[in-house]
C-alpha positions in Angstrom: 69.3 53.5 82.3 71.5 56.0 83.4 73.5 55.9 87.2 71.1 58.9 88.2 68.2 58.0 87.4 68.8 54.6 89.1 69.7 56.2 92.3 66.5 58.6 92.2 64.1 55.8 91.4 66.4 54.3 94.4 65.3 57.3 96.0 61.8 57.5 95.6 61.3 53.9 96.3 62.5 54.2 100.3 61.0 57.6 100.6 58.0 56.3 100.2 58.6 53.2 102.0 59.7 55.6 105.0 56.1 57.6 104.7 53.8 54.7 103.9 51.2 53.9 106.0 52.2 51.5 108.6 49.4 48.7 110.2 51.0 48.2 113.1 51.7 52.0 113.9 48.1 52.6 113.5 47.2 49.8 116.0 49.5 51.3 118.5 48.5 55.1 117.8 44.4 53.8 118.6 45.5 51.9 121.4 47.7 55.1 123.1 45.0 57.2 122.2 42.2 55.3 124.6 44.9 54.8 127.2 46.3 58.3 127.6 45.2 58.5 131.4 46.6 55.5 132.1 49.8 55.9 130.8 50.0 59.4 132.4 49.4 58.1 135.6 52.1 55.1 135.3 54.5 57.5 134.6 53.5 59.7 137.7 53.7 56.9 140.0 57.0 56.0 138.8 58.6 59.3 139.7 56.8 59.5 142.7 59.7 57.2 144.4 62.3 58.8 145.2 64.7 56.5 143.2 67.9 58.5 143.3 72.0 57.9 143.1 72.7 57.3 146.9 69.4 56.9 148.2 68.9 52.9 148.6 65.3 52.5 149.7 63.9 54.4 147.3 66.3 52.5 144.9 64.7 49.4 146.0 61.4 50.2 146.3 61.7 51.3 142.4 63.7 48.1 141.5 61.0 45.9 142.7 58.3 47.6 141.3 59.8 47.5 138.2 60.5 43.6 138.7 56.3 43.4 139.2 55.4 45.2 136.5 57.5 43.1 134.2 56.6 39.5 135.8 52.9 41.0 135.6 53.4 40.7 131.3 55.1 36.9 131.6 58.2 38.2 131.5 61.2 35.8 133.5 62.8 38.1 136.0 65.8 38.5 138.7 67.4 41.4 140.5 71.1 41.4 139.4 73.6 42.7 141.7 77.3 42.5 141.2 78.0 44.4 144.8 76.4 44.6 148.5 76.1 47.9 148.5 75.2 48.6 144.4 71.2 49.1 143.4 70.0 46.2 141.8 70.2 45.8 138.0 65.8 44.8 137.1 66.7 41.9 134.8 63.7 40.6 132.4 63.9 37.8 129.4 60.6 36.9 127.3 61.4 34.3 124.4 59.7 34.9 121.4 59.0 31.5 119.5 60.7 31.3 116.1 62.3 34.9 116.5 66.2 34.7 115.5 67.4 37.6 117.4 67.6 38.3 120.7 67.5 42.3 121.6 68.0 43.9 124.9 66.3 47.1 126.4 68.6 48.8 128.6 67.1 52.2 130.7 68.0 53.2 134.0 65.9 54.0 136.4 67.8 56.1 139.3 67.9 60.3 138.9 69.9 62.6 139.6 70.1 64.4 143.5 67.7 67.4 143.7 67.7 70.5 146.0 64.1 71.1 146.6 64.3 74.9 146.8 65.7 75.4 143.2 62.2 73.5 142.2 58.6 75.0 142.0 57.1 72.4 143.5 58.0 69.0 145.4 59.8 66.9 142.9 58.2 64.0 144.2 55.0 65.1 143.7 54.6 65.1 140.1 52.4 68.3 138.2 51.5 67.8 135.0 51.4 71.5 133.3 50.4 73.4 130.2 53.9 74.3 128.9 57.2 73.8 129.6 57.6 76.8 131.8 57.9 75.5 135.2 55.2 78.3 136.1 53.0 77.3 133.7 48.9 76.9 134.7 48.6 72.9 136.4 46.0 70.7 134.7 44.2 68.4 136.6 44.0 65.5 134.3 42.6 63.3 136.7 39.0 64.4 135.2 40.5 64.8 131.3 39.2 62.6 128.6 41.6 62.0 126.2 43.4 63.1 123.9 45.2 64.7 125.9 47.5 68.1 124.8 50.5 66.8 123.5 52.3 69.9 124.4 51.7 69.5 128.2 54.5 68.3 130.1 55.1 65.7 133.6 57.3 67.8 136.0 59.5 65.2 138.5 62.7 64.1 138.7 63.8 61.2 136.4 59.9 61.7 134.6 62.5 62.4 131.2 65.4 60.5 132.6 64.9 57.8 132.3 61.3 56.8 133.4 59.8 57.7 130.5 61.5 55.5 128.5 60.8 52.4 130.2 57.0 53.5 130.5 57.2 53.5 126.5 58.4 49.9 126.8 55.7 49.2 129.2 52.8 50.6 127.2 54.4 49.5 123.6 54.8 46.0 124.9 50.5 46.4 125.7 49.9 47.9 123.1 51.2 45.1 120.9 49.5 42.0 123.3 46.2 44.2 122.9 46.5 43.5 119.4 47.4 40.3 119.8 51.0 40.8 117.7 53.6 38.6 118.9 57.1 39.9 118.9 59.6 39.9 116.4 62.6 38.6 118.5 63.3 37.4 121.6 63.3 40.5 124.3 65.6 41.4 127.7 65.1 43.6 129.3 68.2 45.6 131.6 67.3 48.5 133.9 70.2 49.6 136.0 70.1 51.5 138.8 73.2 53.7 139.1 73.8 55.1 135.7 73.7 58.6 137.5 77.0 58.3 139.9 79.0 56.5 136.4 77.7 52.8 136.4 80.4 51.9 138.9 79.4 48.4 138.8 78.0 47.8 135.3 81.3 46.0 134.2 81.1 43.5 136.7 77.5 43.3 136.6 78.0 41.8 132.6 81.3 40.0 132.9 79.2 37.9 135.9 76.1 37.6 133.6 77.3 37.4 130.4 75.4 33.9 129.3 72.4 35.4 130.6 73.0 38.6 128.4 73.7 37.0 125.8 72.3 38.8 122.4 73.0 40.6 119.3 71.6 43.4 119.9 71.3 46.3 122.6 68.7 49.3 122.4 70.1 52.0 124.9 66.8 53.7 125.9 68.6 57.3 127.4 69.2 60.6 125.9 67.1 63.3 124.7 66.3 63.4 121.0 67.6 65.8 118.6 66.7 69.6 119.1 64.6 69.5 115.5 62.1 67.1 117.7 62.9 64.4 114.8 62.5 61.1 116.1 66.5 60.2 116.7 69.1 57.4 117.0 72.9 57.6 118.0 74.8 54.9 116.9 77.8 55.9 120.0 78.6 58.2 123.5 81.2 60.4 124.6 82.9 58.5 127.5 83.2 60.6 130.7 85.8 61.2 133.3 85.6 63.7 136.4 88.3 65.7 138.1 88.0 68.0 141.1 90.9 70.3 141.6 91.7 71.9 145.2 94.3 75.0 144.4 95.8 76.3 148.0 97.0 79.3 149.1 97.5 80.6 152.9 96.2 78.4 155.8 93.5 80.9 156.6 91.7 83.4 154.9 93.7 86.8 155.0 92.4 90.4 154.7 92.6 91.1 151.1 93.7 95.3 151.9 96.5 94.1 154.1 97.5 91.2 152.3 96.6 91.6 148.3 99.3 91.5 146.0 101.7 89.3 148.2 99.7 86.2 149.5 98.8 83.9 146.4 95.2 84.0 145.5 93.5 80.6 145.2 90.5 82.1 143.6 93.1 83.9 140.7 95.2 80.7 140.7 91.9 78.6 139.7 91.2 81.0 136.4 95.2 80.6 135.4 94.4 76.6 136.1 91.2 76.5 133.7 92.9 78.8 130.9 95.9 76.5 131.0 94.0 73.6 130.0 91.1 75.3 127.9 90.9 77.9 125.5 88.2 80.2 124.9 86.5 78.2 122.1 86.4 75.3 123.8 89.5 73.7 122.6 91.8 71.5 124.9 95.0 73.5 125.4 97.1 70.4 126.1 99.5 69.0 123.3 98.6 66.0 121.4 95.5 65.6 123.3 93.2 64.4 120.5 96.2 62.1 119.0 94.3 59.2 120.4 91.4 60.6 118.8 89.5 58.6 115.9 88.4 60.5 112.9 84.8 60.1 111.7 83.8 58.0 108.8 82.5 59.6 105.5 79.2 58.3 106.3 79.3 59.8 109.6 80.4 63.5 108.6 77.3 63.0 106.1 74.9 61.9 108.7 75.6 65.4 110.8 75.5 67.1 107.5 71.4 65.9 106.9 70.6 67.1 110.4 68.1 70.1 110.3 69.8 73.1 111.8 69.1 73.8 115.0 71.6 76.3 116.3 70.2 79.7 115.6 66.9 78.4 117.7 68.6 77.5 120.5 71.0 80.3 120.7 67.4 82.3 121.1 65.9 79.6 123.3 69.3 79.8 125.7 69.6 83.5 125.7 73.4 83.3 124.4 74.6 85.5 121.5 76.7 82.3 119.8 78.2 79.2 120.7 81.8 78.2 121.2 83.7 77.6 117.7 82.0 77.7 114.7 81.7 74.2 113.9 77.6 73.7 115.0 76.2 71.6 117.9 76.6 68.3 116.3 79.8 68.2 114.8 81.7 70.3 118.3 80.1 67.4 120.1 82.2 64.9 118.5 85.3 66.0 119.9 86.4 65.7 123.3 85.3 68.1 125.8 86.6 70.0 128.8 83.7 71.4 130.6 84.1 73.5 133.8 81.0 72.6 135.7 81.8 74.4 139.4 83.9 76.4 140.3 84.5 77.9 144.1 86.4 79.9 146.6 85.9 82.6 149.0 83.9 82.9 152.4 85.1 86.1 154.8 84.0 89.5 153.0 87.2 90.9 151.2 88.9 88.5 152.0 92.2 86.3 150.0 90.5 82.7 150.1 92.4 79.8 151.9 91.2 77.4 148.8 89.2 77.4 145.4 87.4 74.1 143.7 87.3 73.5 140.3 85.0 70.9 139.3 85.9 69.6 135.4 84.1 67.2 133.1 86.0 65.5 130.5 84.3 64.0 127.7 86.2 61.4 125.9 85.8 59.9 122.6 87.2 56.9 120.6 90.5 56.0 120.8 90.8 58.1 124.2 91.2 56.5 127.4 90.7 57.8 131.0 94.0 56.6 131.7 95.9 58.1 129.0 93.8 61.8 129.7 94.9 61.4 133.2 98.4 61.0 131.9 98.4 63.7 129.6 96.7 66.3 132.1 98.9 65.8 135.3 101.8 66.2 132.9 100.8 69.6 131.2 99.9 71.1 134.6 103.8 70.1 135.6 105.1 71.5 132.4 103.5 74.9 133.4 104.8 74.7 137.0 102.3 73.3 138.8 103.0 71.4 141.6 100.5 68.5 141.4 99.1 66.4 144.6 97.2 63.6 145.5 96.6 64.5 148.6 96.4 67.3 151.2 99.7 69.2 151.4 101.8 69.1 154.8 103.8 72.0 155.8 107.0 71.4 153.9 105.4 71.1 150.8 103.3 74.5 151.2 106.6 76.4 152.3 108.2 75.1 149.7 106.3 74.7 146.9 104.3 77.1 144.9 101.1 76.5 143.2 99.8 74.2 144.9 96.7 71.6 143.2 95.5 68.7 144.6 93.9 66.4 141.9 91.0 64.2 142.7 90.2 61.6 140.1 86.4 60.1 139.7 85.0 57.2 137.9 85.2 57.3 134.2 85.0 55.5 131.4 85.7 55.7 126.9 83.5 56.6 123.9 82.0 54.1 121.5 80.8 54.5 118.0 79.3 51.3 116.4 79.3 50.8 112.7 76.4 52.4 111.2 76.7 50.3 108.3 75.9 46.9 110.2 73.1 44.6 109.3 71.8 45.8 112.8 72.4 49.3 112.6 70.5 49.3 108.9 67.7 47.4 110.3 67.0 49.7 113.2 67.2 52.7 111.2 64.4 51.2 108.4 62.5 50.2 111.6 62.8 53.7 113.1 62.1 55.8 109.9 58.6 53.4 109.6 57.5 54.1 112.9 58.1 57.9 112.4 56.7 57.4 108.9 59.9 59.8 107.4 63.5 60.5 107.9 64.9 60.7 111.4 67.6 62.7 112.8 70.8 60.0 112.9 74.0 60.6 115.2 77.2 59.0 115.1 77.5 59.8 119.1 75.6 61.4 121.6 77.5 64.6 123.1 76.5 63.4 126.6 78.2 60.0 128.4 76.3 56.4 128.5 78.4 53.8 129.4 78.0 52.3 125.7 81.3 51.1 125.5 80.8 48.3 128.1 78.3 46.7 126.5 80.5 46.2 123.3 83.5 45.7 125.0 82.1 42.9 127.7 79.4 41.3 125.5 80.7 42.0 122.0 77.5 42.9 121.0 76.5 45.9 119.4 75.0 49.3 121.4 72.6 51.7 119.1 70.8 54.8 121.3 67.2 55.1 121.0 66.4 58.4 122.7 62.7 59.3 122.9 62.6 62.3 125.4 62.4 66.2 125.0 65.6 68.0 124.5 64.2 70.9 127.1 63.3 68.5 129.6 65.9 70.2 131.9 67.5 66.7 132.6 69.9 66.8 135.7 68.7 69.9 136.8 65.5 72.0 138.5 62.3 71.4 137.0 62.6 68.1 134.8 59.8 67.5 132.8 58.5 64.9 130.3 56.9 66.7 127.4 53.7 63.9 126.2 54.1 63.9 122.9 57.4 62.3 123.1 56.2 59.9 124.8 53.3 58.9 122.5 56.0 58.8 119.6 58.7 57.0 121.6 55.5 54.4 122.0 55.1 54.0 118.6 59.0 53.5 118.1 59.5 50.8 121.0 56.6 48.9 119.5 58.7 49.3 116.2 61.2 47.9 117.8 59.4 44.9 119.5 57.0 44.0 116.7 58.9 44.4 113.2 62.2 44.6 114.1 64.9 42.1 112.6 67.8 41.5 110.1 
C-alpha cells in the first residue's frame, strides 16, 4: 500500500470521526434546547452586578455569588486572596472517582470600566436584541418559548467577557448531571477577579496555592473565537506591557499666532515620538527588537495556514480599505505589537499645548520580556535625543534639556505558546473537533494578552485557550454583547470537555 493512500485512508478515518454523531452532544443539545430561558436569564443576572476592575463591592457581591452557585452543584469552595485589597480569586474542586486527570477552568469574572453615555442603554441593565446593532428592535424574551433566535444577542458589560463563559460551565456541568454522566476527570474550577487591570496578583495568588492547584491541565475560558465563527482553541497569548508617555513643552499653554514656530510643540513632539518607535505598517522601529523573539514551529505556520480567510470580511465589516502589512490577521498577530491606544494634548483654542499623552500598548511574545522591552525602548528614545524621565521635570532640567518625555511603566507580563503536539494539547483538540462535529479553527496564540504564562511558569502545568464568545461582541468597549449561539455551542464544548475529555 502506497504512503498516500495510507495517509488518505488516514484521512478519511478522523474526518469522519470529527463529523460523527456524538451521544453525548445530543444529550446536551436536548437539554440546552428546553432550558434556553433559563440560561438567558443566568446570564442576565450575572451582568447585572456591576463587577468591574476597581469597583470592590460589586466585585464581591459577584465573587460570592459565584462561590453559591458552585457549592449549590457539590462543588468544595474557598475565596482565594493573595492581597487585602485584591478581589477574591472563586476557587472550586469536585473529584471525580476513578478520573486520572485533574483539569482546571479558569474565567474571570470582573469587566472592563464603562462610560454610560457612549452606551445605548444602562449597561447594567442587560437588553437582549435582534441583532448585533446596538439599535437593534429589543425582544422581550421573558414571554418566548424556546428555541430561541440564535442570532439575538445579550447587551451588558462582561455578558462576552467573560460571563458567558462561566455560564457555559454552569449549564454544561447541568446538562451533564441531567443526564446523569459523571465526569471524565477531576474538575477546579479558578475565576479571578482582576484579569482586567493585568492580574496584578495572580502570581502570588498560585505560588501561595500551588498544592491546591495542583493539575495537568488548564482550560483558559477567555477570548473571542475566530472571525470564521469556527469553534476555536489557542494553544498561547501575547504578553502585555503598558506605557504612558508625558512629552513637555512651555509651562503654560501659549498663543499659537504669537508663539508658533519658536516654542516646542508637545502635540508635534508626540507624532515625532510614535514615528520613532513605529512605522507605518506596524513594525517596531527599534533595532533588534524581535532578537528575543521565538520563531514559530512548522506545525504552527501550518495551523494559521488551514484557517478560513477572514480578512476581506472584516475589512468590509470595519469600514477600512486594508490592513497594516500584508501578512493577514493571524500571522501579524504573532509578532509583537506596538499599538497607540490614546493619544492627547491641547485645551485653550489655538493654542501651543503645555503637554501631550501618549498612551502605548505593547504586545509581547516568546522569548520577550517586559524588562528587556523596557530596556530596549528607553534606550532608542536616547539614541534619537530624547531626554527620558521618570518623573516630573524641575526647572533646570526643562531649561536645559530639550525634548522632554516622562515614561510611566504599567504592569506587564510575557507570551506563552504551549506545545501543540502534547498528549494534552492532542486530546483537547479530538475533544473539541467532536463536540463541533468538524474541524476547528486552531491558533498557536491569541493576538490579545491572558496571563497564560503564569500558569506554566508557577504550576508547570500546561495552559490551552478555549474561547467560545463572538468576535463582534465589542469586548472592552460600548455596547458588549453576547451573541446566543455561541453560547449554545460553547455549551456543548465545555460539556466536551467535562464529560469525554482525557489522555
Amino acid at each position: 500500500m502506497t504512503k498516500k493512500v495510507v495517509l488518505a485512508i488516514v484521512f478519511c478515518i478522523a474526518s469522519t470521526t470529527a463529523h460523527a454523531s456524538d451521544p453525548l452532544m445530543e444529550q446536551v443539545r436536548q437539554w440546552r434546547s428546553t432550558h434556553e430561558p433559563l440560561i438567558v436569564r443566568q446570564l442576565s443576572e450575572f451582568t447585572a452586578i456591576p463587577s468591574l476592575a476597581g469597583n470592590a463591592p460589586g466585585l464581591v457581591t459577584m465573587a460570592r455569588r459565584l462561590q453559591t452557585e458552585l457549592s449549590q452543584r457539590g462543588f468544595q469552595t474557598k475565596l482565594l486572596q493573595a492581597g487585602a485589597d485584591e478581589p477574591p480569586v472563586v476557587y472550586g474542586e469536585l473529584d471525580t472517582p476513578g478520573a486520572r486527570r485533574t483539569v482546571v477552568f479558569y474565567a474571570h469574572y470582573d469587566g472592563q470600566p464603562v462610560v454610560r453615555a457612549e452606551w445605548e442603554t444602562d449597561p447594567f441593565a442587560p437588553v437582549l436584541r435582534s441583532g448585533p446593532d446596538p439599535k437593534s428592535p429589543d425582544v422581550d424574551w421573558s414571554h418566548q418559548r424556546p428555541p430561541f433566535n440564535p442570532e439575538w444577542r445579550l447587551f451588558g458589560r462582561a455578558a462576552s467577557d467573560d460571563k458567558s463563559s462561566i455560564i457555559a460551565f454552569l449549564a454544561a456541568f447541568d446538562a451533564l448531571k441531567a443526564w446523569r454522566r459523571s465526569p471524565s476527570v477531576n474538575i477546579k474550577v479558578f475565576w479571578e477577579g482582576e484579569e482586567e487591570p493585568g492580574s496584578p496578583h495572580l502570581a502570588d495568588n498560585l505560588r501561595q496555592n500551588r498544592a491546591l492547584l495542583a493539575a495537568d491541565l488548564w482550560l483558559i475560558g477567555d477570548g473571542p473565537m475566530h472571525q470564521s465563527r469556527r469553534r476555536t482553541l489557542y494553544f498561547g497569548a501575547r504578553g502585555m506591557f503598558d506605557l504612558r508617555a508625558t512629552i513637555y513643552g512651555p509651562i503654560r499653554p501659549l498663543h499659537s499666532g504669537h508663539y508658533g514656530n519658536w516654542a516646542p510643540n508637545p502635540a508635534y513632539l508626540a507624532a515625532e515620538l510614535i514615528m520613532d518607535l513605529r512605522a507605518p505598517d506596524g513594525s517596531i522601529r527599534i533595532p533588534g527588537f524581535d532578537r528575543d523573539v521565538r520563531p514559530l514551529t512548522v506545525a504552527e505556520q501550518q495551523a494559521i495556514k488551514a484557517l478560513p480567510p477572514v480578512e476581506p470580511s472584516l475589512a468590509r465589516e470595519f469600514g477600512i480599505a486594508h490592513g497594516e502589512g500584508d501578512e493577514g490577521l493571524t500571522a501579524g498577530t504573532m509578532h509583537p505589537a506596538l499599538n497607540v491606544v490614546g493619544l492627547q494634548a491641547g485645551g485653550p483654542a489655538r493654542a501651543i499645548p503645555a503637554t501631550a499623552e501618549v498612551a502605548l500598548d505593547f504586545r509581547l511574545v516568546p522569548d520577550q520580556t517586559p524588562e528587556h522591552v523596557r530596556e530596549q525602548v528607553e534606550k532608542r528614545l536616547q539614541d534619537l535625543g530624547w531626554t527620558v524621565l521618570h518623573a516630573e521635570p524641575d526647572a533646570a532640567t526643562r531649561s536645559t534639556q530639550s525634548r522632554l518625555v516622562k515614561l510611566d511603566w504599567g504592569h506587564g507580563y510575557p507570551g506563552y505558546r504551549a506545545d501543540m503536539s502534547s498528549p494534552a494539547a492532542r486530546a483537547v483538540l479530538a475533544t473539541t473537533e467532536r463536540a463541533a462535529g468538524g474541524p476547528v479553527a486552531v491558533l498557536p496564540m491569541m493576538g490579545a494578552s491572558v496571563p497564560m504564562y503564569l500558569f506554566a511558569s508557577q504550576l508547570d502545568v500546561p495552559a490551552i485557550g478555549l474561547p467560545i464568545v463572538n468576535h463582534d461582541n465589542n469586548q472592552h468597549a460600548a455596547n458588549e454583547n453576547a451573541r446566543l449561539q455561541n453560547l449554545w455551542d460553547s455549551i456543548e464544548t465545555y460539556a466536551a470537555m467535562l464529560g469525554e475529555l482525557n489522555w
